[in-house]
MOPAC internal coordinates of N, CA, C and O (Angstrom, degrees):
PM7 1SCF
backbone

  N    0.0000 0     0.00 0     0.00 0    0    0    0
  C    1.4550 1     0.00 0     0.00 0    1    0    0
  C    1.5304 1   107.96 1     0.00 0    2    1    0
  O    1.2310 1   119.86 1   -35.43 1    3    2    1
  N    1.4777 1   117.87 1   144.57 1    3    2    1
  C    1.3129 1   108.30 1  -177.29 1    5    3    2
  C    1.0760 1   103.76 1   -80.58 1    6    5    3
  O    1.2310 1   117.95 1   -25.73 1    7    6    5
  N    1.5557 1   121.50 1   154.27 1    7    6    5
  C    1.1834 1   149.03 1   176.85 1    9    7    6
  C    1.8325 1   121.73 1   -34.50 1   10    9    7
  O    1.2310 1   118.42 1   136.22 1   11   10    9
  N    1.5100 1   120.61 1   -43.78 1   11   10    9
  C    0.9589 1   150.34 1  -158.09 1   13   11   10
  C    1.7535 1   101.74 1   -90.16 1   14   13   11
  O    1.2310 1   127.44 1   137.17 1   15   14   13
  N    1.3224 1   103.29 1   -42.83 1   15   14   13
  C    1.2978 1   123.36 1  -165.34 1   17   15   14
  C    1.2557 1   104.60 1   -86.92 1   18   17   15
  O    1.2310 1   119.80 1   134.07 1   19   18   17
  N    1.1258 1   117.99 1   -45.93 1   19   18   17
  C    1.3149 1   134.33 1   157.04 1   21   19   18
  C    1.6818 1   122.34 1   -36.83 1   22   21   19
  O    1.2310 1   128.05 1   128.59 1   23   22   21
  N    1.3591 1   102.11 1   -51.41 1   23   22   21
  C    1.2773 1   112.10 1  -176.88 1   25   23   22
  C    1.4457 1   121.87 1   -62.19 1   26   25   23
  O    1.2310 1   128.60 1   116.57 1   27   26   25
  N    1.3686 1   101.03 1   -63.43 1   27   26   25
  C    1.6666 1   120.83 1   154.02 1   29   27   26
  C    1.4861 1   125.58 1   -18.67 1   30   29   27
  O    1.2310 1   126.01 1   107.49 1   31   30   29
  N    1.7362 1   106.05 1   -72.51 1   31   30   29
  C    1.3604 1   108.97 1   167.16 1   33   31   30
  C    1.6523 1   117.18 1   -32.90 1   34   33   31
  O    1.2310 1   127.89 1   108.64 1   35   34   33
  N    1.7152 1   102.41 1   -71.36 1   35   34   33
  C    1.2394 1   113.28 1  -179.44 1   37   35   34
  C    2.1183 1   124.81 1   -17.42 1   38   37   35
  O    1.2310 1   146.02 1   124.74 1   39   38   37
  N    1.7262 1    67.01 1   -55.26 1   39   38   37
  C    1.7273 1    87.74 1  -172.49 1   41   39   38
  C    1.2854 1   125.58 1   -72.27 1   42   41   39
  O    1.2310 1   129.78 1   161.35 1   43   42   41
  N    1.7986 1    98.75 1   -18.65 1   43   42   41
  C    1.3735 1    97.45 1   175.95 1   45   43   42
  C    1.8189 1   116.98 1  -100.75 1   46   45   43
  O    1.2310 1   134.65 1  -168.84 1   47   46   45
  N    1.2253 1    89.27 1    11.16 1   47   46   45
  C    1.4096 1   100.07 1   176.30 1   49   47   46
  C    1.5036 1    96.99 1  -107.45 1   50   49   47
  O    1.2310 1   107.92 1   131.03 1   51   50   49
  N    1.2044 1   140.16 1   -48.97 1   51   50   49
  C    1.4072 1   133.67 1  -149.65 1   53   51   50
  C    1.5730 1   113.79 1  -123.30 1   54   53   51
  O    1.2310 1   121.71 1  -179.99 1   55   54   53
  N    1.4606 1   114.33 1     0.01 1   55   54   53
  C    1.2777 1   125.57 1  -147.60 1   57   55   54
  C    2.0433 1    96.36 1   -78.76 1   58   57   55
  O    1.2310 1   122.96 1   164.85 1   59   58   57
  N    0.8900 1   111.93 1   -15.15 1   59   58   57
  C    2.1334 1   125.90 1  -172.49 1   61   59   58
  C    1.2555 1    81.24 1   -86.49 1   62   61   59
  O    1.2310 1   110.36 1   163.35 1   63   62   61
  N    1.5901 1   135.72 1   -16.65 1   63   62   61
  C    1.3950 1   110.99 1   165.59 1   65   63   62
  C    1.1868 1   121.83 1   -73.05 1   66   65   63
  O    1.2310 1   109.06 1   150.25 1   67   66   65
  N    1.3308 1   138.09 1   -29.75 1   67   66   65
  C    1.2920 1   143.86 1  -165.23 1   69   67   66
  C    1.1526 1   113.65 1   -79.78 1   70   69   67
  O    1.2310 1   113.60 1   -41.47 1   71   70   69
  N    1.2292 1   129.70 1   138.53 1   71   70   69
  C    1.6111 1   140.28 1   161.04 1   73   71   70
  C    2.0450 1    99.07 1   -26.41 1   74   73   71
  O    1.2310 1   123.47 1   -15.01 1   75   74   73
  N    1.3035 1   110.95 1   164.99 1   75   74   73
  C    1.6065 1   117.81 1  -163.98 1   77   75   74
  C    1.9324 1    75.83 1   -85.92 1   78   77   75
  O    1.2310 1   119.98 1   121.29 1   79   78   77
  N    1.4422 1   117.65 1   -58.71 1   79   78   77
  C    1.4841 1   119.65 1  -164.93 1   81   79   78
  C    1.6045 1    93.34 1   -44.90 1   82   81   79
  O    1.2310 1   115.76 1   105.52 1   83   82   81
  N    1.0183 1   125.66 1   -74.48 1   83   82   81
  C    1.7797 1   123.26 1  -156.83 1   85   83   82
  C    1.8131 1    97.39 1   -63.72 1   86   85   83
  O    1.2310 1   112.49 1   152.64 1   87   86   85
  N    1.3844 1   131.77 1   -27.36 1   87   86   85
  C    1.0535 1   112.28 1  -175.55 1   89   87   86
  C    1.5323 1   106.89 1   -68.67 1   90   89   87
  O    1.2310 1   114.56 1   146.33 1   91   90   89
  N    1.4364 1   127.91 1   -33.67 1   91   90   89
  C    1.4630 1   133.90 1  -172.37 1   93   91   90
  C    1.7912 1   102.15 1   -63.76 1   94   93   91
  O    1.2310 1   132.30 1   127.92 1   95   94   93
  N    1.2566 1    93.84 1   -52.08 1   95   94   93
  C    1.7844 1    84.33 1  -164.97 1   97   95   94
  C    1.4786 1   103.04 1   -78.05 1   98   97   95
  O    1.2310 1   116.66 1   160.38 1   99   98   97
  N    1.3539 1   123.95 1   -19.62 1   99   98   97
  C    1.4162 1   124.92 1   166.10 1  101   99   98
  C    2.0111 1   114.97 1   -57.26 1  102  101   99
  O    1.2310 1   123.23 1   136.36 1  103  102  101
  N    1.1338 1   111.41 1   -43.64 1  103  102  101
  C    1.5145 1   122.39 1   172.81 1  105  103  102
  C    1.0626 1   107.08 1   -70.72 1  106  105  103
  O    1.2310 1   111.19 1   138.41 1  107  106  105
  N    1.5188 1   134.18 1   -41.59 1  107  106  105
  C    1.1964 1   119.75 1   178.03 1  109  107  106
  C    1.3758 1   129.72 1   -78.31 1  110  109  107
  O    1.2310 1   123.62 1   160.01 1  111  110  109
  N    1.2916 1   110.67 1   -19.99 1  111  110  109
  C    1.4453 1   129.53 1   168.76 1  113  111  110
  C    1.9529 1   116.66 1   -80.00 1  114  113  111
  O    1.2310 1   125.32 1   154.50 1  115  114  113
  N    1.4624 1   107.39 1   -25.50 1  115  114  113
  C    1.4786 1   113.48 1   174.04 1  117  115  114
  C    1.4069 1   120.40 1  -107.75 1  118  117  115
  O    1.2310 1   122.57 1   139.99 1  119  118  117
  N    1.6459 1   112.69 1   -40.01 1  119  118  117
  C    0.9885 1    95.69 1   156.85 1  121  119  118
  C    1.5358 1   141.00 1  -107.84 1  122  121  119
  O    1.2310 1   121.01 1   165.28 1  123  122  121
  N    1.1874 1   115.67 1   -14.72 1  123  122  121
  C    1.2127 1   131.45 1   170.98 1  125  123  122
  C    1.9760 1   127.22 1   -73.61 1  126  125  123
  O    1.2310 1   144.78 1  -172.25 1  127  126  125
  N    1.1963 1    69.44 1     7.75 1  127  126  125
  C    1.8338 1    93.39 1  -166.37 1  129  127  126
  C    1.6722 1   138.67 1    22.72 1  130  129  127
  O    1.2310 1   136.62 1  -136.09 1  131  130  129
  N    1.9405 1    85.42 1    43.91 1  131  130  129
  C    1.0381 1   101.52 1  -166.32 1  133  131  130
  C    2.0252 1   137.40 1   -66.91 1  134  133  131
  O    1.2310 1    99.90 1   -21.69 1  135  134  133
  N    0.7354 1   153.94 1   158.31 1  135  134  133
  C    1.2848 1   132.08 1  -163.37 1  137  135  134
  C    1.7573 1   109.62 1   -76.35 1  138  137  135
  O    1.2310 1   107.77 1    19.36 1  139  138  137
  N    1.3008 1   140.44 1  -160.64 1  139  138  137
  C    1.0926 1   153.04 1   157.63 1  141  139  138
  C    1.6261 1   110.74 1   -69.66 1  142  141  139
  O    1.2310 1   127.41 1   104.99 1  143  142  141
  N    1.2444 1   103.35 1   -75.01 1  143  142  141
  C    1.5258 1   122.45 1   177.56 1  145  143  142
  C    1.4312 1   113.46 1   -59.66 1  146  145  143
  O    1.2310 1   114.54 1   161.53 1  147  146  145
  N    1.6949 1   127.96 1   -18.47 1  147  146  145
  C    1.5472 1   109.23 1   164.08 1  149  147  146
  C    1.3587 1   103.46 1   -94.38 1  150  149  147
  O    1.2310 1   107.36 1   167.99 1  151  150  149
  N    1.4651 1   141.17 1   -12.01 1  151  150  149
  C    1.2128 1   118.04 1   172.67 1  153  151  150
  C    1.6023 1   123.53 1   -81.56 1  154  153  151
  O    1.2310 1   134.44 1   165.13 1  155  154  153
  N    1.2366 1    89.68 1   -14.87 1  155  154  153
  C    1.8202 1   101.81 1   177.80 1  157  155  154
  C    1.7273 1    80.41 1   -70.66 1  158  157  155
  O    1.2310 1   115.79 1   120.98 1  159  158  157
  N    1.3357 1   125.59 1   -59.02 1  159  158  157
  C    1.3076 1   102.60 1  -145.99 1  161  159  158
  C    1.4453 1   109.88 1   -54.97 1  162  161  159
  O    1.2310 1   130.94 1   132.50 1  163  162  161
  N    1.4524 1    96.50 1   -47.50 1  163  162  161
  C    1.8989 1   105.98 1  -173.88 1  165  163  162
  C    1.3690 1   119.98 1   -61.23 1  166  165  163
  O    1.2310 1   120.37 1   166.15 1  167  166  165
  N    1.4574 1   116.90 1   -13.85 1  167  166  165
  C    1.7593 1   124.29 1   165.22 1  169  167  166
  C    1.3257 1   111.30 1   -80.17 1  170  169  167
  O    1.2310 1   125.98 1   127.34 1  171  170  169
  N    1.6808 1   106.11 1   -52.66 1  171  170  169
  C    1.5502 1    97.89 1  -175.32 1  173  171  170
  C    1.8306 1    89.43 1    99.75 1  174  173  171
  O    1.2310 1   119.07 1  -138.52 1  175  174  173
  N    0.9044 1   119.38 1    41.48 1  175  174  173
  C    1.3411 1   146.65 1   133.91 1  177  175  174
  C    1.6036 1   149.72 1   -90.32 1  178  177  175
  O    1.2310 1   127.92 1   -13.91 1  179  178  177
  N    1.3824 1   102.36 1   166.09 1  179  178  177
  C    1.4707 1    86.86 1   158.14 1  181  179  178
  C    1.7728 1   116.71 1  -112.85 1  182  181  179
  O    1.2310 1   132.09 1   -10.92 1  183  182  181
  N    1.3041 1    94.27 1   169.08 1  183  182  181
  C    1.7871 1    98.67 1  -175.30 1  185  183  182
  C    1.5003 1   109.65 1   -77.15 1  186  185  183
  O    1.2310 1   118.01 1  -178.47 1  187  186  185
  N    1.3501 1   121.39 1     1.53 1  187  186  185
  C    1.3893 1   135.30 1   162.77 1  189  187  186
  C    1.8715 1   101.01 1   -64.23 1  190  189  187
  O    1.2310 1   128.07 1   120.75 1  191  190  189
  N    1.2595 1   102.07 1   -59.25 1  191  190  189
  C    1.4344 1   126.28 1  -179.12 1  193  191  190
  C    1.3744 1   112.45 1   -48.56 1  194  193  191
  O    1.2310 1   110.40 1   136.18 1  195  194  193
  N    1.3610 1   135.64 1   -43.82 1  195  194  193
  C    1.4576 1   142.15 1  -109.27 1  197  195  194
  C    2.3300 1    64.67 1  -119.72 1  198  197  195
  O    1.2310 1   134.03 1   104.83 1  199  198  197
  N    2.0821 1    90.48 1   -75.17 1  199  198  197
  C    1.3618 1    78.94 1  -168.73 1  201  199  198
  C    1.5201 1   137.08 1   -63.16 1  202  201  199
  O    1.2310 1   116.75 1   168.23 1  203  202  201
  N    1.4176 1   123.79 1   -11.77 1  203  202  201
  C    1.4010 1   123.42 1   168.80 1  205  203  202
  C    1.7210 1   101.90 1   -80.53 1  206  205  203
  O    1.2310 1   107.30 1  -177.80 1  207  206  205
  N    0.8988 1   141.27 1     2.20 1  207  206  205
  C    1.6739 1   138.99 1   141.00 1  209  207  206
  C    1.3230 1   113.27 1   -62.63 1  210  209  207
  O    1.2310 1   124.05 1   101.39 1  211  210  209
  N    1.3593 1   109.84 1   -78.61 1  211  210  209
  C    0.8903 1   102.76 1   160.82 1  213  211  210
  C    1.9202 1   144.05 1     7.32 1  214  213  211
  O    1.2310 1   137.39 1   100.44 1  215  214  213
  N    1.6195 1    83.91 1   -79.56 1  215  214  213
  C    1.3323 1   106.39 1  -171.06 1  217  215  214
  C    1.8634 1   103.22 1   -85.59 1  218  217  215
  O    1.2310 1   123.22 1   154.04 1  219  218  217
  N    1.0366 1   111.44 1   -25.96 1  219  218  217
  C    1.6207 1   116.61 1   171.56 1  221  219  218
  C    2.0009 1    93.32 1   -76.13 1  222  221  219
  O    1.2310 1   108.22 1   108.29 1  223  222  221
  N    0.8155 1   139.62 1   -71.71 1  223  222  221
  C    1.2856 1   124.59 1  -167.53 1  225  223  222
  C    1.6871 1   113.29 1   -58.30 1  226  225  223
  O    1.2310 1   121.08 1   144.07 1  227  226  225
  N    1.2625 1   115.53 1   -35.93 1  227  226  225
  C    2.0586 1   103.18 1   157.14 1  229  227  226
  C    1.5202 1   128.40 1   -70.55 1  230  229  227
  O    1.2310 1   128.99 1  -178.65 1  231  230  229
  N    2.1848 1   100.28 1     1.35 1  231  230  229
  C    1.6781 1    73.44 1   163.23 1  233  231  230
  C    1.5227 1    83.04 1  -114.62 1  234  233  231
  O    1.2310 1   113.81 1  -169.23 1  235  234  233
  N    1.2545 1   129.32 1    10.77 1  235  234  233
  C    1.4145 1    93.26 1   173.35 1  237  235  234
  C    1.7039 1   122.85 1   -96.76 1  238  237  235
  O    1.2310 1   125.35 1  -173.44 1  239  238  237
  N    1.5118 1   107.32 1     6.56 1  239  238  237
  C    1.2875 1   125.28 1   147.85 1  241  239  238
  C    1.3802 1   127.51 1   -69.41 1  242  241  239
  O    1.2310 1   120.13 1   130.50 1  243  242  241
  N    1.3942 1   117.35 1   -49.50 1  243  242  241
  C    1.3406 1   115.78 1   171.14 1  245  243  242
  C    1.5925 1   124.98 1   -72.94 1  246  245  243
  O    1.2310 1   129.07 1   175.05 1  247  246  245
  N    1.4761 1   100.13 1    -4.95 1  247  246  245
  C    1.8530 1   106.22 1   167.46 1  249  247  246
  C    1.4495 1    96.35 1   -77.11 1  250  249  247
  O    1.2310 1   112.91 1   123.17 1  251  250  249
  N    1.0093 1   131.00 1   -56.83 1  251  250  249
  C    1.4628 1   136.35 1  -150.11 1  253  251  250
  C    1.8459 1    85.51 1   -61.68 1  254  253  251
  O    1.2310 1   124.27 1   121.03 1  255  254  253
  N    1.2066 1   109.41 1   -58.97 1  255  254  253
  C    1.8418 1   109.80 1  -157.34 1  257  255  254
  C    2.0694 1    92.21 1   -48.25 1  258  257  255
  O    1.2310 1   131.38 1   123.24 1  259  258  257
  N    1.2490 1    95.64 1   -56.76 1  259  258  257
  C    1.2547 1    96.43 1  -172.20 1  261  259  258
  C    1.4966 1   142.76 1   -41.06 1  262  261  259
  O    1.2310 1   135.49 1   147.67 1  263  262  261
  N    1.4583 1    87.64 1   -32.33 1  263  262  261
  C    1.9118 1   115.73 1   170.57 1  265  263  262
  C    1.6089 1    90.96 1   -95.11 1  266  265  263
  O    1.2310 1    97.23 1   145.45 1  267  266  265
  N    0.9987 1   158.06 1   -34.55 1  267  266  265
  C    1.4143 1   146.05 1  -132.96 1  269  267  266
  C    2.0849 1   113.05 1  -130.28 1  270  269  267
  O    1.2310 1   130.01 1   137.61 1  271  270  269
  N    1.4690 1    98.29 1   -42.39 1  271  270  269
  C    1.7970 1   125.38 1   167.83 1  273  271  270
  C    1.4329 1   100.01 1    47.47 1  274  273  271
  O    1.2310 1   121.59 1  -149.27 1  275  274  273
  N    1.4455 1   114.56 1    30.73 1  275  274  273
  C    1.5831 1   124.78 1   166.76 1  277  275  274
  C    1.4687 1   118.55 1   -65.35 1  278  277  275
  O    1.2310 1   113.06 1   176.85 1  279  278  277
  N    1.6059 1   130.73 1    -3.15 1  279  278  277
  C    1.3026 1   143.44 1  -165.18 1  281  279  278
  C    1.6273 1    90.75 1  -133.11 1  282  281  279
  O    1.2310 1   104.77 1   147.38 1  283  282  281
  N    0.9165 1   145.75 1   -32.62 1  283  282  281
  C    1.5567 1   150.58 1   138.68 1  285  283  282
  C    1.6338 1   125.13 1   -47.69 1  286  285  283
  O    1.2310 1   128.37 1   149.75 1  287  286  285
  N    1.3376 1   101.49 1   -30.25 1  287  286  285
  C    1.6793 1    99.29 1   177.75 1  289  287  286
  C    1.5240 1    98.63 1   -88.09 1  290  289  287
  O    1.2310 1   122.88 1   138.39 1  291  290  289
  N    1.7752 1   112.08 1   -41.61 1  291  290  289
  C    1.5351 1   106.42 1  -161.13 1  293  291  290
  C    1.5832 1    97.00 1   -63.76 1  294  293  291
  O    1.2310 1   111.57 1   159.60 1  295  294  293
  N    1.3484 1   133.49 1   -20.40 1  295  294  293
  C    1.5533 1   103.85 1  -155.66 1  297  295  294
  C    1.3829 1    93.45 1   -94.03 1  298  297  295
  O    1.2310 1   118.15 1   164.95 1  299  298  297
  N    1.2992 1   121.13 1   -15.05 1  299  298  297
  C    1.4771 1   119.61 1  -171.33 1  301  299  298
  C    1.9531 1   113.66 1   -83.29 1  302  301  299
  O    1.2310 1   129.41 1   163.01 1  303  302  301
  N    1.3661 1    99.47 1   -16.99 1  303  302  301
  C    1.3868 1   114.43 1   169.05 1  305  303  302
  C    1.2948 1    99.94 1   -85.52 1  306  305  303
  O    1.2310 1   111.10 1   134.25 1  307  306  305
  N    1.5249 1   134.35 1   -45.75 1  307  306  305
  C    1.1678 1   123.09 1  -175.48 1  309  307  306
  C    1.9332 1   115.97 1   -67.60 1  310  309  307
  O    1.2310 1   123.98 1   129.54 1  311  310  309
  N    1.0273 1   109.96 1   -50.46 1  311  310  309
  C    1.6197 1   115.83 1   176.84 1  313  311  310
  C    1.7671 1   105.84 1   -53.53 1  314  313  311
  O    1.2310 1   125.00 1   135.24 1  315  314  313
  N    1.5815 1   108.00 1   -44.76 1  315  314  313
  C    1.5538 1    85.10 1   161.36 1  317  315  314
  C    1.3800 1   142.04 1   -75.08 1  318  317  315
  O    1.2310 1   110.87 1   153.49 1  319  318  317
  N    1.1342 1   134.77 1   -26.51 1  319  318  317
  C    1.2953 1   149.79 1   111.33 1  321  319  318
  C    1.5276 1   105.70 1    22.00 1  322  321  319
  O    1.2310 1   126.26 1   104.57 1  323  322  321
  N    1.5231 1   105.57 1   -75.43 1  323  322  321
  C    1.7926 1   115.49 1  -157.16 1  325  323  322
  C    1.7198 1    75.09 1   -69.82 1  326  325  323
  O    1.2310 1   111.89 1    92.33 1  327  326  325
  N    1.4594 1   132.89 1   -87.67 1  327  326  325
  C    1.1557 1   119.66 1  -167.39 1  329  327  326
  C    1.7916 1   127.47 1   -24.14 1  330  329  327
  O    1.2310 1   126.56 1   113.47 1  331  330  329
  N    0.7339 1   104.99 1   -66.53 1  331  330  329
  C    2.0403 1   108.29 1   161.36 1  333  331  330
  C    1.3411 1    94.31 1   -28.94 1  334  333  331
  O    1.2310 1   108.68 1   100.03 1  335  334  333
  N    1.2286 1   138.79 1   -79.97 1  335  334  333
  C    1.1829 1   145.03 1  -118.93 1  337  335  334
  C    1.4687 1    94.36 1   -92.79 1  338  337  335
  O    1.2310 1   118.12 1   167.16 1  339  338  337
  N    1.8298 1   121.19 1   -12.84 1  339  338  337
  C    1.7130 1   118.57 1  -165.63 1  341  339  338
  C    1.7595 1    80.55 1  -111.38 1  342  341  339
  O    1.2310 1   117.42 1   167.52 1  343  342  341
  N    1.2471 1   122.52 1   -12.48 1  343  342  341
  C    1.5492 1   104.12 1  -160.64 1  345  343  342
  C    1.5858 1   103.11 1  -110.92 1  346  345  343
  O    1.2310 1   135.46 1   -19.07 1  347  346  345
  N    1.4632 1    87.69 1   160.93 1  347  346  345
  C    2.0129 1    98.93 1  -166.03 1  349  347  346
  C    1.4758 1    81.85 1  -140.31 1  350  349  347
  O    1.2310 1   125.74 1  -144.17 1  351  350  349
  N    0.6038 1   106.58 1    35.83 1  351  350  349
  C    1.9959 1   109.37 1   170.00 1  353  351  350
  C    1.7894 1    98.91 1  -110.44 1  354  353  351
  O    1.2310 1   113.83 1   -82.14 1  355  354  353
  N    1.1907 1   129.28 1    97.86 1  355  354  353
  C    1.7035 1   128.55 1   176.09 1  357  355  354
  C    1.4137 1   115.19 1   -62.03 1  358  357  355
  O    1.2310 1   123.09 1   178.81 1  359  358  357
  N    1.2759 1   111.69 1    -1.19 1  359  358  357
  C    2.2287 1    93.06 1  -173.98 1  361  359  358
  C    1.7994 1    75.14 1  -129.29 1  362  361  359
  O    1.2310 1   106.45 1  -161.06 1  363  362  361
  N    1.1626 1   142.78 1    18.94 1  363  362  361
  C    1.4707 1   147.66 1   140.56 1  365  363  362
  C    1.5150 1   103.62 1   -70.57 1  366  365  363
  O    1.2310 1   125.41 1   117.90 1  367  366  365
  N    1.5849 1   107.20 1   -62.10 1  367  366  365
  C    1.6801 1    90.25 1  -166.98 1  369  367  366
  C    1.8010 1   105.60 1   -85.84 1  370  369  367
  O    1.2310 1   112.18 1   164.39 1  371  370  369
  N    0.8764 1   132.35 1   -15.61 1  371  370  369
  C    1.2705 1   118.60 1   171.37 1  373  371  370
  C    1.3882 1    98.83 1   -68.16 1  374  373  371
  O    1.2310 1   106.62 1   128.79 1  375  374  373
  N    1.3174 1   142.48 1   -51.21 1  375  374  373
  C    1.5102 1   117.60 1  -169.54 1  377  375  374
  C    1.3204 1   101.67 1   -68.17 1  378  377  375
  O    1.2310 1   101.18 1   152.92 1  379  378  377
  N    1.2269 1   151.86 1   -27.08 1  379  378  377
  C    1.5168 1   150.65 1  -171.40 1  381  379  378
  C    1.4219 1   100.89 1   -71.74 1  382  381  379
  O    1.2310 1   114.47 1   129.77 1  383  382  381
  N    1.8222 1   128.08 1   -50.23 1  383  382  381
  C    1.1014 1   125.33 1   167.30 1  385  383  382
  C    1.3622 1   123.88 1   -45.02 1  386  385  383
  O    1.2310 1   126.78 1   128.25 1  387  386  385
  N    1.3255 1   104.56 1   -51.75 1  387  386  385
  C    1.6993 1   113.57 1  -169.49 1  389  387  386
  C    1.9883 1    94.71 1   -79.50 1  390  389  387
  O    1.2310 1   111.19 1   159.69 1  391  390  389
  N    0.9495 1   134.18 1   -20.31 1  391  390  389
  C    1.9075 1   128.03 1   161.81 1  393  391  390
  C    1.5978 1    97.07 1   -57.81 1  394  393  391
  O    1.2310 1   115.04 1   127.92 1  395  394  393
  N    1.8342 1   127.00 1   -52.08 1  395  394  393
  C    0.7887 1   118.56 1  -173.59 1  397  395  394
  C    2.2416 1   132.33 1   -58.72 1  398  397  395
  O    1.2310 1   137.96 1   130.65 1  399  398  397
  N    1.2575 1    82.80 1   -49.35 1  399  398  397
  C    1.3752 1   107.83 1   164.38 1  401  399  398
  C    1.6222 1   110.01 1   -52.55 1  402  401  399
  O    1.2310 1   114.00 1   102.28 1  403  402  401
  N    0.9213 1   128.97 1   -77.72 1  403  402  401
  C    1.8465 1   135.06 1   177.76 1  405  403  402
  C    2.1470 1    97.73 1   -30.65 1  406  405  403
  O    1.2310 1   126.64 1   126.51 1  407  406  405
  N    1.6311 1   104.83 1   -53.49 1  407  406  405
  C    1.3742 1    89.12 1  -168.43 1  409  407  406
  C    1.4149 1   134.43 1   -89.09 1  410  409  407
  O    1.2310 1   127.41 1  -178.85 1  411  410  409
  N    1.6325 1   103.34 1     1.15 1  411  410  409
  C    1.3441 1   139.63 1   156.32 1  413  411  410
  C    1.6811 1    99.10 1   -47.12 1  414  413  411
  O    1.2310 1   120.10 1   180.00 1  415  414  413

């Protein structure tokens, strides 16, 4: 998964975990695609600062997935999903339904 995409997911799965401060400079750095050196400026930091946040709030997203695999279940619910949704075979989508149901 790309990196970016990756990140996102993460955040939009785990991101109400983070302090409000690390969620801001985290959005502005992922999604706002902001540089190092303007978020230091707009915190009142340094860009030393900005990136070890940074990098402490993607592992403390990727701890959570790891104990939790809520970004692992959704894509695997989602890919079955697209299959259901391409197949006209009926004892296909009931077993895809009933995979879905069990990991619910």
């Amino acid at each position: 998964m790309e990196k970016i995409v990756e990140q996102g997911l993460l955040y939009d799965f785990y991101g109400e975990l983070l302090t409000e401060h690390q969620r801001q400079i985290y959005e502005d750095a992922v999604y706002q695609d902001m540089s190092l050196g303007e978020i230091a400026s707009d915190y009142g930091i340094s860009r030393q600062g900005v990136h070890d946040l940074i990098r402490r709030c993607d592992k403390i997203l990727a701890d959570y997935e790891s104990k939790l695999h809520l970004v692992e279940r959704f894509g695997s619910i989602k890919r079955k999903i697209t299959q259901i949704q391409a197949s006209e075979n009926l004892p296909e989508i009931r077993r895809l339904t009933a995979e879905i149901l069990e990991e619910l």
